[in-house]
PDB file of N, CA, C and O in Angstrom:
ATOM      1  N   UNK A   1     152.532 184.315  61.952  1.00  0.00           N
ATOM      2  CA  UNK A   1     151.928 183.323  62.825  1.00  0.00           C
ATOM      3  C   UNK A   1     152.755 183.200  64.097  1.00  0.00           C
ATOM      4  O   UNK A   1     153.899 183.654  64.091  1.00  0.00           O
ATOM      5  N   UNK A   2     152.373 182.752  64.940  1.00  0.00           N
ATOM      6  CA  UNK A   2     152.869 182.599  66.244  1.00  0.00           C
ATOM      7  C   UNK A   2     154.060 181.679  66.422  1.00  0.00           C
ATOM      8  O   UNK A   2     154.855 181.415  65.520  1.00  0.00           O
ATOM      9  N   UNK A   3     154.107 181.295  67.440  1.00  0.00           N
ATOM     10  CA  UNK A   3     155.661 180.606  67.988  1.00  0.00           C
ATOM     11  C   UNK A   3     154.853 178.998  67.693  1.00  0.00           C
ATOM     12  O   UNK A   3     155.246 178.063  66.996  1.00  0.00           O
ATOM     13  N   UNK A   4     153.723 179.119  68.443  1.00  0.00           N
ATOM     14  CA  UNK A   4     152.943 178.277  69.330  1.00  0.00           C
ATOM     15  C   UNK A   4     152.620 177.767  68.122  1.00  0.00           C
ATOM     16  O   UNK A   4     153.253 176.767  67.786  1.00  0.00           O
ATOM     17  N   UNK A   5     151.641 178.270  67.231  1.00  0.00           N
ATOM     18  CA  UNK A   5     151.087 177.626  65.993  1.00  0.00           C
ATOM     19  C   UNK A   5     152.197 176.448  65.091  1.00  0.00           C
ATOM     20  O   UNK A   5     152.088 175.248  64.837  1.00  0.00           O
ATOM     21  N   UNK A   6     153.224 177.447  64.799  1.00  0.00           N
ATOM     22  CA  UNK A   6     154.612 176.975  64.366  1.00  0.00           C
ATOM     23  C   UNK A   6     154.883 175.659  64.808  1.00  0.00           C
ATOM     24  O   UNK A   6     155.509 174.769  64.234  1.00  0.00           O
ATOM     25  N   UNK A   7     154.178 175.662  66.193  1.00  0.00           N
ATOM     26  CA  UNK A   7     155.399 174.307  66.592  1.00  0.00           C
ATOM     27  C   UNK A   7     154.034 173.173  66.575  1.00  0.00           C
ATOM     28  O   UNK A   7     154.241 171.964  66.474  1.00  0.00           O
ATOM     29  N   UNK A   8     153.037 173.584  66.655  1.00  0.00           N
ATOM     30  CA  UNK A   8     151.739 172.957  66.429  1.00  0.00           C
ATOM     31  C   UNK A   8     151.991 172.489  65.107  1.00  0.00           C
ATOM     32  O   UNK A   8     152.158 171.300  64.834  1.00  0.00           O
ATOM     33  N   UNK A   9     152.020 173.508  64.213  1.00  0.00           N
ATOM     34  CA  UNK A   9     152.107 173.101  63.077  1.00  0.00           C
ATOM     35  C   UNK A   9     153.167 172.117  61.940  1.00  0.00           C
ATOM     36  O   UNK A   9     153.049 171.566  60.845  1.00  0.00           O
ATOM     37  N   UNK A  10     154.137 172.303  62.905  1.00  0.00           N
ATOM     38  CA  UNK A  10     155.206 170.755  62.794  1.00  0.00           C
ATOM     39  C   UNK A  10     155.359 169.974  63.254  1.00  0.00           C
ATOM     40  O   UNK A  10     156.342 169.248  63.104  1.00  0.00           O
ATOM     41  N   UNK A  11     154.405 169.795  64.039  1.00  0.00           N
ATOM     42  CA  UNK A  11     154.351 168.648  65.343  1.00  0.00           C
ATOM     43  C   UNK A  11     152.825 167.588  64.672  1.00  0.00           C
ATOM     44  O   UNK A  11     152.565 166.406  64.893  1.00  0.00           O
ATOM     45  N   UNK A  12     152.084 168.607  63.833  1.00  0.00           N
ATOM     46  CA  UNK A  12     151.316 167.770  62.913  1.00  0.00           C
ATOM     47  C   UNK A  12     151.770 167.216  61.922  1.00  0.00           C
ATOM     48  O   UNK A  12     151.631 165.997  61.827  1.00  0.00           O
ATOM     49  N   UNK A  13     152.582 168.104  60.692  1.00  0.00           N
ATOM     50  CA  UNK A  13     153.441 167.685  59.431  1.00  0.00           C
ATOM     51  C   UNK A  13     154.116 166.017  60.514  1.00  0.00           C
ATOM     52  O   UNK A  13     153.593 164.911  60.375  1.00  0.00           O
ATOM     53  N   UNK A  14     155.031 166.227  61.261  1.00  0.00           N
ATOM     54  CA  UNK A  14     155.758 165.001  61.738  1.00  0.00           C
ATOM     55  C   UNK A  14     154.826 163.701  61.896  1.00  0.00           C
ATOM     56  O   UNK A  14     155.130 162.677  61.285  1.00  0.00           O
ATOM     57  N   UNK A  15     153.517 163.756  62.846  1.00  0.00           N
ATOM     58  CA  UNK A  15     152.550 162.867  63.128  1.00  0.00           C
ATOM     59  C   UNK A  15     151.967 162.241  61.730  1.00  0.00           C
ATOM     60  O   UNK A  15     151.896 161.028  61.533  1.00  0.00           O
ATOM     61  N   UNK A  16     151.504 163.372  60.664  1.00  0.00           N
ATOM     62  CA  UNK A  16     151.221 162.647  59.719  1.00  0.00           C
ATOM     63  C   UNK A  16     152.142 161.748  58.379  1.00  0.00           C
ATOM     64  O   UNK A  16     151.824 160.934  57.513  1.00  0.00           O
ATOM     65  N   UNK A  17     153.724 162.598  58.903  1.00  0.00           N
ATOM     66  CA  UNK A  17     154.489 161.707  57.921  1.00  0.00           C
ATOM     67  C   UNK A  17     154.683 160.245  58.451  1.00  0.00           C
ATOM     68  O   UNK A  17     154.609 159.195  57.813  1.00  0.00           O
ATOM     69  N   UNK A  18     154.975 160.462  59.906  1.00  0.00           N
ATOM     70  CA  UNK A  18     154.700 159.415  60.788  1.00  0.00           C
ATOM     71  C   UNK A  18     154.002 158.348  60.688  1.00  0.00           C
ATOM     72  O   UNK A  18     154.537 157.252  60.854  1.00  0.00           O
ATOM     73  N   UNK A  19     152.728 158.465  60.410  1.00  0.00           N
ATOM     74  CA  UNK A  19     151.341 158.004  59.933  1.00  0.00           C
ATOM     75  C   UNK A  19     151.598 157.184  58.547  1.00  0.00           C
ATOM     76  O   UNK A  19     151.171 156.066  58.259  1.00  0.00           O
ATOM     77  N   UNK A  20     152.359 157.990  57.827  1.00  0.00           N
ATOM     78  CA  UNK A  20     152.359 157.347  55.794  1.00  0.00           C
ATOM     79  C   UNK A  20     153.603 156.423  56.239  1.00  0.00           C
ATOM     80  O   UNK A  20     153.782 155.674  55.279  1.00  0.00           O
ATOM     81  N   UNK A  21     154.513 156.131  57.204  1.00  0.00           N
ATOM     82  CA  UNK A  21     155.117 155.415  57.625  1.00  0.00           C
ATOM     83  C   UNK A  21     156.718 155.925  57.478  1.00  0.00           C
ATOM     84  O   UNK A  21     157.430 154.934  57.311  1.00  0.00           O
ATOM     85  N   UNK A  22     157.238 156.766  57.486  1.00  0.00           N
ATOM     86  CA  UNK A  22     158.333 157.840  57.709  1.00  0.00           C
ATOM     87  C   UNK A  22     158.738 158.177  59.335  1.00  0.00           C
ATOM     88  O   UNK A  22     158.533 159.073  60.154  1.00  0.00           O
ATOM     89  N   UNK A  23     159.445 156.875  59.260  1.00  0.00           N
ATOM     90  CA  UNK A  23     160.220 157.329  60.471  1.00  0.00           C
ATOM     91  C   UNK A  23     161.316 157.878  60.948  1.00  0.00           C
ATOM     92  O   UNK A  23     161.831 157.777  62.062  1.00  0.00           O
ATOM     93  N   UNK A  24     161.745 158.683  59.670  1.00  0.00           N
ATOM     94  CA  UNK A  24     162.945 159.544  59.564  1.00  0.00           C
ATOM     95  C   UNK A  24     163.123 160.403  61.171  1.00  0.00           C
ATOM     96  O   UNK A  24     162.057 160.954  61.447  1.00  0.00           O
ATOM     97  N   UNK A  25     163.778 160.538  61.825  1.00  0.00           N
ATOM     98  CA  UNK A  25     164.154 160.887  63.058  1.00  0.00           C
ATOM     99  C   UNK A  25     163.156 161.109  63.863  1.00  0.00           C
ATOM    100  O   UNK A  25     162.972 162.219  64.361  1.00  0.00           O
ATOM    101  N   UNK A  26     162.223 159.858  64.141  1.00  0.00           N
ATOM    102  CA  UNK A  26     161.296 158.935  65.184  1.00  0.00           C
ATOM    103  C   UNK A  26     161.986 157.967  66.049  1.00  0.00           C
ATOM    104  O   UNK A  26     162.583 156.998  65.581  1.00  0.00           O
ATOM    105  N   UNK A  27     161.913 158.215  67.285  1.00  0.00           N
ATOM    106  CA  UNK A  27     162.328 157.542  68.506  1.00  0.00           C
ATOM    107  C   UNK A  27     161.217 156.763  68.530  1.00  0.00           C
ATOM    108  O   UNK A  27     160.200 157.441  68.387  1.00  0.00           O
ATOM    109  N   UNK A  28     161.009 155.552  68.662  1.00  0.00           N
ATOM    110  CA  UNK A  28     160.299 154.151  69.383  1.00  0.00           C
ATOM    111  C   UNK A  28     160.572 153.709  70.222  1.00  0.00           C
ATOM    112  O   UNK A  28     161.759 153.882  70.498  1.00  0.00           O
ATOM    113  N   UNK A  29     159.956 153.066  70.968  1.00  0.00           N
ATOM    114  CA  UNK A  29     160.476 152.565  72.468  1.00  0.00           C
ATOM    115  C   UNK A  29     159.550 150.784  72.428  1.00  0.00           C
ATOM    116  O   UNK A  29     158.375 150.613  72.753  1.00  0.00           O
ATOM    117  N   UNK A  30     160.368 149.866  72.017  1.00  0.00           N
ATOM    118  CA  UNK A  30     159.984 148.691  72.000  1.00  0.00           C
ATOM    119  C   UNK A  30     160.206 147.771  72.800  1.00  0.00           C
ATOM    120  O   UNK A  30     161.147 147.113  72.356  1.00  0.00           O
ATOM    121  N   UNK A  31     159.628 147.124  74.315  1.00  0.00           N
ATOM    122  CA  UNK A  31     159.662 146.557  74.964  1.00  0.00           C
ATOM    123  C   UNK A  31     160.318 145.268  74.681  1.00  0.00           C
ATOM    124  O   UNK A  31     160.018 144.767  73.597  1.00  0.00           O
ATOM    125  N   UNK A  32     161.261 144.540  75.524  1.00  0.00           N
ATOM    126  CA  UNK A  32     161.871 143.151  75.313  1.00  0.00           C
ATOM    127  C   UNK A  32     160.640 142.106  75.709  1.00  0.00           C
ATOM    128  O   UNK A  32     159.766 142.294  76.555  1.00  0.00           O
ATOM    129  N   UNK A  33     160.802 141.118  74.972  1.00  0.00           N
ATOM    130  CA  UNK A  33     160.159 140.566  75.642  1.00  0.00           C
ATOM    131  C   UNK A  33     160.436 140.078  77.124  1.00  0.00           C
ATOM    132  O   UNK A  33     161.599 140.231  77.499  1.00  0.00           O
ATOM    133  N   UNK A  34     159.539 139.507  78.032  1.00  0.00           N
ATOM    134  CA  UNK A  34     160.028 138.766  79.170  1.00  0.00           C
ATOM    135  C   UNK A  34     159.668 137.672  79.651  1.00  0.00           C
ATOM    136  O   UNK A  34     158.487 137.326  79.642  1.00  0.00           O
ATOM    137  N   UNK A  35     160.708 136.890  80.189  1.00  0.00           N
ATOM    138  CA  UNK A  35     159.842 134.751  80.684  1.00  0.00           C
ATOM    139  C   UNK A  35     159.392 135.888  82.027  1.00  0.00           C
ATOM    140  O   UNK A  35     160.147 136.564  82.725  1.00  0.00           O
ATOM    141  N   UNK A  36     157.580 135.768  82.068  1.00  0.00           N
ATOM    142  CA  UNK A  36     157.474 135.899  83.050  1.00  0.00           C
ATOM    143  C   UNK A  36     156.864 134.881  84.159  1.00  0.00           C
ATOM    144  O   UNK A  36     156.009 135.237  84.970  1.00  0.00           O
ATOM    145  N   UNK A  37     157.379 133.644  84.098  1.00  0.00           N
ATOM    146  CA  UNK A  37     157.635 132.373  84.674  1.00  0.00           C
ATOM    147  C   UNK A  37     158.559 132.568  85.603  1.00  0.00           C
ATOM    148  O   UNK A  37     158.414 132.453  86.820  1.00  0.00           O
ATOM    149  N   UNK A  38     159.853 132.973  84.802  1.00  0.00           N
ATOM    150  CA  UNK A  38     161.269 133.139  85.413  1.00  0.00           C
ATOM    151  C   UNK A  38     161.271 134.466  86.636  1.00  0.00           C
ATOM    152  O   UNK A  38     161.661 134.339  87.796  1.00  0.00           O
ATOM    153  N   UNK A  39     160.772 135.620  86.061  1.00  0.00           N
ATOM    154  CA  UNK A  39     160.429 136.529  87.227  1.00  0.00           C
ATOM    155  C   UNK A  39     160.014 136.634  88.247  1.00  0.00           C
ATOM    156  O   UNK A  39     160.395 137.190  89.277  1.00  0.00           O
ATOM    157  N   UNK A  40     158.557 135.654  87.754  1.00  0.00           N
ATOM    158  CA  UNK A  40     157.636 135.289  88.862  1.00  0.00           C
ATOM    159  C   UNK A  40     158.759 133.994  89.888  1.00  0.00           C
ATOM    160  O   UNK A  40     158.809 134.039  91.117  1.00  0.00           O
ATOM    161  N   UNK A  41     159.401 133.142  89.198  1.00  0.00           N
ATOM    162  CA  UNK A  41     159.975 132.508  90.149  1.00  0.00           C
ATOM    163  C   UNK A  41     161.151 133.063  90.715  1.00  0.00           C
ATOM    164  O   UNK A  41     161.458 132.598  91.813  1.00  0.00           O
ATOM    165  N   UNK A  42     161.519 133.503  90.478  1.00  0.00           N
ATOM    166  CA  UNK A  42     163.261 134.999  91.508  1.00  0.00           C
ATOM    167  C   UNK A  42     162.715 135.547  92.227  1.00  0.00           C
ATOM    168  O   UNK A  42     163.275 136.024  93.214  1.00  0.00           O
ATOM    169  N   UNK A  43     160.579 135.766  91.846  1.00  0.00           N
ATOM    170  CA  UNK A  43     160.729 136.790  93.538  1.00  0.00           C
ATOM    171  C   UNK A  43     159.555 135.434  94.187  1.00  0.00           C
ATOM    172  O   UNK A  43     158.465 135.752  94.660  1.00  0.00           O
ATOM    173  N   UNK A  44     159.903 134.307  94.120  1.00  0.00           N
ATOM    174  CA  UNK A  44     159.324 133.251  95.289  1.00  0.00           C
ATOM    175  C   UNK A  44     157.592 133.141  95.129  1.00  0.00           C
ATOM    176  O   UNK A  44     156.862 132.572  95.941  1.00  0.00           O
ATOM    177  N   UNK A  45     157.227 133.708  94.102  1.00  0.00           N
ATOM    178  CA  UNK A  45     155.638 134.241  94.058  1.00  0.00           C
ATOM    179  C   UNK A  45     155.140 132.907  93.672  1.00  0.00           C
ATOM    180  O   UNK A  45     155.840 132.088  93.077  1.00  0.00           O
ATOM    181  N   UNK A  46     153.584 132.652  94.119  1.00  0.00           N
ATOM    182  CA  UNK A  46     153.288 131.681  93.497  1.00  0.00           C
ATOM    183  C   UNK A  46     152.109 132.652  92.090  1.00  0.00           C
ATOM    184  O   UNK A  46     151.956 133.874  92.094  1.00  0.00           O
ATOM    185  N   UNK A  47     151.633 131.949  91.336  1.00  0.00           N
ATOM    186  CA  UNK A  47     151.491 132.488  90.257  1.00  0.00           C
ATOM    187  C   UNK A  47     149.951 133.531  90.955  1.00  0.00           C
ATOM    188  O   UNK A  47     149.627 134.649  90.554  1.00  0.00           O
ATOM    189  N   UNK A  48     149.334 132.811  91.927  1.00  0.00           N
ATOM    190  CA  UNK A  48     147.874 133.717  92.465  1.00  0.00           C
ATOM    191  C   UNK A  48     148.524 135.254  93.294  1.00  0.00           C
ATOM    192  O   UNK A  48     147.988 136.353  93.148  1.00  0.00           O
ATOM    193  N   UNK A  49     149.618 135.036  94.052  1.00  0.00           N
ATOM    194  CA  UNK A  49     150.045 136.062  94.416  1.00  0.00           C
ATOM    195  C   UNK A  49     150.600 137.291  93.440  1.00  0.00           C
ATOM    196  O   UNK A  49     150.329 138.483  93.589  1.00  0.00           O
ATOM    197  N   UNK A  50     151.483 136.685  92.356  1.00  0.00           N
ATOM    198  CA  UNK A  50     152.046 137.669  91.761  1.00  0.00           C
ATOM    199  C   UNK A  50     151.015 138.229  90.716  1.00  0.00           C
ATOM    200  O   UNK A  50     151.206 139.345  90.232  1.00  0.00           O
ATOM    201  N   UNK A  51     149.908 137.460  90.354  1.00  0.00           N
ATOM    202  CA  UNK A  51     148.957 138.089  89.918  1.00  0.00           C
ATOM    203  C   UNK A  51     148.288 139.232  90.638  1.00  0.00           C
ATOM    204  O   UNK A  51     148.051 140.327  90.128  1.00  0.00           O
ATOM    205  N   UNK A  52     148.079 138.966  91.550  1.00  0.00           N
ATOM    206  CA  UNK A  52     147.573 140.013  92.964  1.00  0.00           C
ATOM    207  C   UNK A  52     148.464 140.849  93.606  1.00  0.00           C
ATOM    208  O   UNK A  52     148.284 141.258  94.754  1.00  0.00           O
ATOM    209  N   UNK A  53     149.379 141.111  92.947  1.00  0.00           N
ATOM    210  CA  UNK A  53     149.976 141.876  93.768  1.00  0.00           C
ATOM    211  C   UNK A  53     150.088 143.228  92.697  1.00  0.00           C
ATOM    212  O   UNK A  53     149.751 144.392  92.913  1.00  0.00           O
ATOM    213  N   UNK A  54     150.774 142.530  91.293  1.00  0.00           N
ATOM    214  CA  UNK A  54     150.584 143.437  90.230  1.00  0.00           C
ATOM    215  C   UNK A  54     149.327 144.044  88.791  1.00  0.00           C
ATOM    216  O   UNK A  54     149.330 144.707  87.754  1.00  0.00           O
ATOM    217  N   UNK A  55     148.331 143.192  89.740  1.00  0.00           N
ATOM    218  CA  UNK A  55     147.047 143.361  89.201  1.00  0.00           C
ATOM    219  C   UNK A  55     146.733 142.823  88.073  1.00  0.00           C
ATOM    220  O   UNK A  55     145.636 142.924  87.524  1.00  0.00           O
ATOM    221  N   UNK A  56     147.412 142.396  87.787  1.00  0.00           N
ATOM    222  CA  UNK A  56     146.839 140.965  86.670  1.00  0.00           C
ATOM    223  C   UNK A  56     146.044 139.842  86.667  1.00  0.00           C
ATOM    224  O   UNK A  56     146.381 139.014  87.513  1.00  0.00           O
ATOM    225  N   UNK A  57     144.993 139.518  85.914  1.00  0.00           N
ATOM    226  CA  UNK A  57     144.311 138.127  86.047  1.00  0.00           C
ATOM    227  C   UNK A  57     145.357 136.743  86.174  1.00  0.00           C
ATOM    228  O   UNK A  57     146.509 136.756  85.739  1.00  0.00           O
ATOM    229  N   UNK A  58     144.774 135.651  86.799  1.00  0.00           N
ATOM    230  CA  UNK A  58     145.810 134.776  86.961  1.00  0.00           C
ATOM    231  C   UNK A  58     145.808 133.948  85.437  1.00  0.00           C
ATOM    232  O   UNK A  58     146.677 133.411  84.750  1.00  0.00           O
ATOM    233  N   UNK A  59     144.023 134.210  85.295  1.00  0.00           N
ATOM    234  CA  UNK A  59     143.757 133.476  83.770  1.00  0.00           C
ATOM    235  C   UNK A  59     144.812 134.257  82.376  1.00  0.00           C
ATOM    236  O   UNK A  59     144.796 133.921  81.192  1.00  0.00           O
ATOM    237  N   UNK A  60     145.419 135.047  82.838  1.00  0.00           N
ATOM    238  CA  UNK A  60     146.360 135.896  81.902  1.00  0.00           C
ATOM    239  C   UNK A  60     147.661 135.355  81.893  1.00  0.00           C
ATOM    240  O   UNK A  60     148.184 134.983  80.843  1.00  0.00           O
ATOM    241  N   UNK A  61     148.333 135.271  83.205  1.00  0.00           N
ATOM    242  CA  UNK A  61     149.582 135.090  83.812  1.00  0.00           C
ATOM    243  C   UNK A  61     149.576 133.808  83.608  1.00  0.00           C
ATOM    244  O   UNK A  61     150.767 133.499  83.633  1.00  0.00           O
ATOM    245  N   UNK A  62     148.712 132.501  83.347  1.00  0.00           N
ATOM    246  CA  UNK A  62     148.656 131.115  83.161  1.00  0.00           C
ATOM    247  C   UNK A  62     148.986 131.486  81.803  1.00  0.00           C
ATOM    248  O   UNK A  62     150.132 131.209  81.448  1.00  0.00           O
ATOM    249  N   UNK A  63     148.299 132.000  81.049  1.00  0.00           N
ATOM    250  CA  UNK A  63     148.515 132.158  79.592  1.00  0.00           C
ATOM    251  C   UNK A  63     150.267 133.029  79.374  1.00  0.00           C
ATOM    252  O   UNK A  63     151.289 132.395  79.638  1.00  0.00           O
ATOM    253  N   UNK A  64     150.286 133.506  79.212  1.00  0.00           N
ATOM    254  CA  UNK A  64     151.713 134.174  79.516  1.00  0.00           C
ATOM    255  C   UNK A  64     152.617 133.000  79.703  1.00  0.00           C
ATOM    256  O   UNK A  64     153.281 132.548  78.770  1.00  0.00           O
ATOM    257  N   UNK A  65     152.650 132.293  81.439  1.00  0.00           N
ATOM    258  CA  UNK A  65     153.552 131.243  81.353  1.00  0.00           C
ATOM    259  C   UNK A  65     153.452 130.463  80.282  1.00  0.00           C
ATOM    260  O   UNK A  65     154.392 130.484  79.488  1.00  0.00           O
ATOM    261  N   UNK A  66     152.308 129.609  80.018  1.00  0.00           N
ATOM    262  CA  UNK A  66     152.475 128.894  78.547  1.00  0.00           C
ATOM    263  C   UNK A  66     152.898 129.031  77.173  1.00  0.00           C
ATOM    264  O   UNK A  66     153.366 128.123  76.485  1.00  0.00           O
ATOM    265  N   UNK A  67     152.742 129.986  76.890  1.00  0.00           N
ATOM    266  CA  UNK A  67     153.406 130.444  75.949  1.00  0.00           C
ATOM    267  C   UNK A  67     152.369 130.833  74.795  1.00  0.00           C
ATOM    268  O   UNK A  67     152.732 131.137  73.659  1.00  0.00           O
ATOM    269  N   UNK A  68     150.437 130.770  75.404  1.00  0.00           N
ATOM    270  CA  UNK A  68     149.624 130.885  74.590  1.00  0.00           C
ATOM    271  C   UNK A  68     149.518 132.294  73.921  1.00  0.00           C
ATOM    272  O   UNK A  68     148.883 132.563  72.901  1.00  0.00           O
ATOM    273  N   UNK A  69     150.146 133.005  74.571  1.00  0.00           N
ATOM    274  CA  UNK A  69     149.833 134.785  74.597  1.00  0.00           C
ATOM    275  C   UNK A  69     151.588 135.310  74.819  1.00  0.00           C
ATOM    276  O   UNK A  69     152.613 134.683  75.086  1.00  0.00           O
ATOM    277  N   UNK A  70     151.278 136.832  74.542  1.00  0.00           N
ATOM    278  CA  UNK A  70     152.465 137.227  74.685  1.00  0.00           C
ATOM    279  C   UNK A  70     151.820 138.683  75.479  1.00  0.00           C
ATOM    280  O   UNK A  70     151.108 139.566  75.000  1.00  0.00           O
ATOM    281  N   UNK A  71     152.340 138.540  76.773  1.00  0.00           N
ATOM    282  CA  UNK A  71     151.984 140.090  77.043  1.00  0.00           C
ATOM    283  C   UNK A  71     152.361 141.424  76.549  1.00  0.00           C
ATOM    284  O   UNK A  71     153.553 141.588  76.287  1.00  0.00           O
ATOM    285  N   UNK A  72     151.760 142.149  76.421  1.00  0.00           N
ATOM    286  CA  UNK A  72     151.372 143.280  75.503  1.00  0.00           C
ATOM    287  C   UNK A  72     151.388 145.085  75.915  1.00  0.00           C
ATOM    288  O   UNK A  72     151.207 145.421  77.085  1.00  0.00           O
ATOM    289  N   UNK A  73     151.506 145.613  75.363  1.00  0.00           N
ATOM    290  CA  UNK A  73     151.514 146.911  75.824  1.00  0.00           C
ATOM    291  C   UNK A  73     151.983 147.770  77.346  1.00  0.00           C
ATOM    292  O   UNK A  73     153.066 148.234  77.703  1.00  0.00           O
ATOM    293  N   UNK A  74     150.602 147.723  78.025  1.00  0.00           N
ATOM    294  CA  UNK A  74     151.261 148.436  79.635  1.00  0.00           C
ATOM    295  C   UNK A  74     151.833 147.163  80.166  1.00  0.00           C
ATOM    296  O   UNK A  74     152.959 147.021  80.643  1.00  0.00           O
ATOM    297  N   UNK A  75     151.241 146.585  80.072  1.00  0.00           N
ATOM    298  CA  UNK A  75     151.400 145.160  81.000  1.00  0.00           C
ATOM    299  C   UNK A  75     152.911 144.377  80.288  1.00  0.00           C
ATOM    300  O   UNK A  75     153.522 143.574  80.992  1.00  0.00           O
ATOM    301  N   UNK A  76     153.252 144.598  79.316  1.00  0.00           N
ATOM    302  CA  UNK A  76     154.413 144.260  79.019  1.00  0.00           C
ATOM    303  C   UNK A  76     155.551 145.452  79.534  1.00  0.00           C
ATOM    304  O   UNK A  76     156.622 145.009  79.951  1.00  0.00           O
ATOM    305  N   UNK A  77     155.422 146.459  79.526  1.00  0.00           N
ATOM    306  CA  UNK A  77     156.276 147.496  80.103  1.00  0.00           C
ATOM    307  C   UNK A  77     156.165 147.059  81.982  1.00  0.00           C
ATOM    308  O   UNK A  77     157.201 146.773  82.582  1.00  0.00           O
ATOM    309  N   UNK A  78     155.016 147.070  82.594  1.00  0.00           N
ATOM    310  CA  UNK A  78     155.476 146.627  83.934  1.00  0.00           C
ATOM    311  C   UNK A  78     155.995 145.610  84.003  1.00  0.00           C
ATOM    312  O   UNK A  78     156.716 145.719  84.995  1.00  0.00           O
ATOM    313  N   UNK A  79     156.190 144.118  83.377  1.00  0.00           N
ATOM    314  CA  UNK A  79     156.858 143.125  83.703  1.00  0.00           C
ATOM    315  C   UNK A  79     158.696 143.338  83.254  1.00  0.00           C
ATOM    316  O   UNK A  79     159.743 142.863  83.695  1.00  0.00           O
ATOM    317  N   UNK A  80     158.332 144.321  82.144  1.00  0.00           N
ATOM    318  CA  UNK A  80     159.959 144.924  82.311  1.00  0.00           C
ATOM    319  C   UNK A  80     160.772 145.144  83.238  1.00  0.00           C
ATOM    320  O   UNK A  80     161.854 144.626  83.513  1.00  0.00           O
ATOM    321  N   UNK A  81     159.720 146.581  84.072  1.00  0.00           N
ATOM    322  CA  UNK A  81     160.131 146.901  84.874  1.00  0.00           C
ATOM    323  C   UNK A  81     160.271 146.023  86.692  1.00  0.00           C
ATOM    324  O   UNK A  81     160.913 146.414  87.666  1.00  0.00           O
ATOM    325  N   UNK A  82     159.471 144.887  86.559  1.00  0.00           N
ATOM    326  CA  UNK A  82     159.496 143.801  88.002  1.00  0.00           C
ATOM    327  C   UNK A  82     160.689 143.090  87.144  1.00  0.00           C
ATOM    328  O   UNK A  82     160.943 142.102  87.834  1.00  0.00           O
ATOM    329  N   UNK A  83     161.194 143.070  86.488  1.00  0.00           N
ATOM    330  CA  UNK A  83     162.153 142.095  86.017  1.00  0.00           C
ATOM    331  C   UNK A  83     163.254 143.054  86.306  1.00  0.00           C
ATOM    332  O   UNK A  83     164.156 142.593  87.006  1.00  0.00           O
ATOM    333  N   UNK A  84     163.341 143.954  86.024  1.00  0.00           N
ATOM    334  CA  UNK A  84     164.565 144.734  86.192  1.00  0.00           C
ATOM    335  C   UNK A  84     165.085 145.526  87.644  1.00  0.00           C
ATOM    336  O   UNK A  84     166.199 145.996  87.875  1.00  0.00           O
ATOM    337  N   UNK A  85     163.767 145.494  88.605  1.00  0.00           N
ATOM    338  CA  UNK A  85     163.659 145.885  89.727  1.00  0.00           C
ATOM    339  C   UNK A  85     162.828 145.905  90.534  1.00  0.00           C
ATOM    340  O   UNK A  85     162.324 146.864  91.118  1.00  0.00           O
ATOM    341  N   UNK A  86     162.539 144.278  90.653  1.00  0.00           N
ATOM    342  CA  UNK A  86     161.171 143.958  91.336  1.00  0.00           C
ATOM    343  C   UNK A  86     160.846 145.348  93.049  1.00  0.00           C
ATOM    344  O   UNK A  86     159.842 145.944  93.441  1.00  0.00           O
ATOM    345  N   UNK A  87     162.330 145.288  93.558  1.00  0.00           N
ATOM    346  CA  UNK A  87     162.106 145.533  94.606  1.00  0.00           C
ATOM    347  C   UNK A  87     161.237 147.531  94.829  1.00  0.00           C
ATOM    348  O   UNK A  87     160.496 148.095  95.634  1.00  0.00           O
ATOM    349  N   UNK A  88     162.024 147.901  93.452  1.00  0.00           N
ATOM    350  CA  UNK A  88     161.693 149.005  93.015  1.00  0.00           C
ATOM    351  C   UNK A  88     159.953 149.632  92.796  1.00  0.00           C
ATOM    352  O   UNK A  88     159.363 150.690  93.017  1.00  0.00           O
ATOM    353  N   UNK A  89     159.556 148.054  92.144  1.00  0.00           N
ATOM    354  CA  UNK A  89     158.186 148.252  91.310  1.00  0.00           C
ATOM    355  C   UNK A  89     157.434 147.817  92.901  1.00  0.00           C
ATOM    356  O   UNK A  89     156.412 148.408  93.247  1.00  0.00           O
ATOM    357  N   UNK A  90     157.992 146.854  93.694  1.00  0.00           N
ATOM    358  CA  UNK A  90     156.739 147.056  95.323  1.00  0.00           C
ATOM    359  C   UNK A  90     157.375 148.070  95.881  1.00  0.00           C
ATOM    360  O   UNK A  90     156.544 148.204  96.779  1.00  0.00           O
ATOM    361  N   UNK A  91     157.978 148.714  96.058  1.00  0.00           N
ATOM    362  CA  UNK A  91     158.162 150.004  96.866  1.00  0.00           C
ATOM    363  C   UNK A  91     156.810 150.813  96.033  1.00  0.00           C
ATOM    364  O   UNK A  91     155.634 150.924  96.382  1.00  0.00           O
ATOM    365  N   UNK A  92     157.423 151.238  94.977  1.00  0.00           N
ATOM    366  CA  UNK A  92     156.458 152.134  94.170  1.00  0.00           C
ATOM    367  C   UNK A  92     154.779 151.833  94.007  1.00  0.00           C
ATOM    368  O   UNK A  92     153.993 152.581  93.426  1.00  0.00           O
ATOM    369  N   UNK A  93     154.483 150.690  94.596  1.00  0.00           N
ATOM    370  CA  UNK A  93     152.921 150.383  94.974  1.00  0.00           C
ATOM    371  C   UNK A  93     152.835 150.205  96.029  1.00  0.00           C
ATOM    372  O   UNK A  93     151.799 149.614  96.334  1.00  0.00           O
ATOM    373  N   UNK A  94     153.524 150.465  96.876  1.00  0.00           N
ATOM    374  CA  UNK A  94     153.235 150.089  98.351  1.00  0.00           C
ATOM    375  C   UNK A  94     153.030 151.491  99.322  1.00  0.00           C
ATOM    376  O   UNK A  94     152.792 151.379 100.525  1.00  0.00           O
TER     377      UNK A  94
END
């Protein structure tokens, strides 16, 4: 069999041990959470702007500040990243 198949073919075995819950030498990457109250207030935003700027509903970002919701997935990885380098994350959309 090939090189290619080979590596296909352990790259499935891994996904499905993966799957039965075997995370024997599996890297994860688990986001911190973030106050994004506190973020939003270090860069001066009021809550309609910083919604608009990073494309979020404000009806989200109200929820978020309160503490009704916890942001989630992409949207928890970009508030990582405006927390860690706001100035970084408007360069990179601008």
């Amino acid at each position: 069999m090939s090189k290619a198949f080979e590596s296909i073919r352990q790259g499935l075995r891994e996904a499905v041990a993966h799957a039965r819950g075997d995370t024997t030498g599996v890297n994860t990457f688990t986001p911190r959470l973030v106050d994004v109250a506190a973020v939003r207030g270090r860069m001066g935003l009021s809550q309609v702007q910083f919604a608009a700027r990073f494309g979020f509903s404000v009806s989200t970002l109200r929820h978020w500040e309160r503490g009704d919701r916890q942001p989630q997935g992409p949207a928890l990885v970009l508030l990582n990243l405006i927390d860690r380098d706001p100035a970084g994350v408007l360069r990179a959309l601008s």
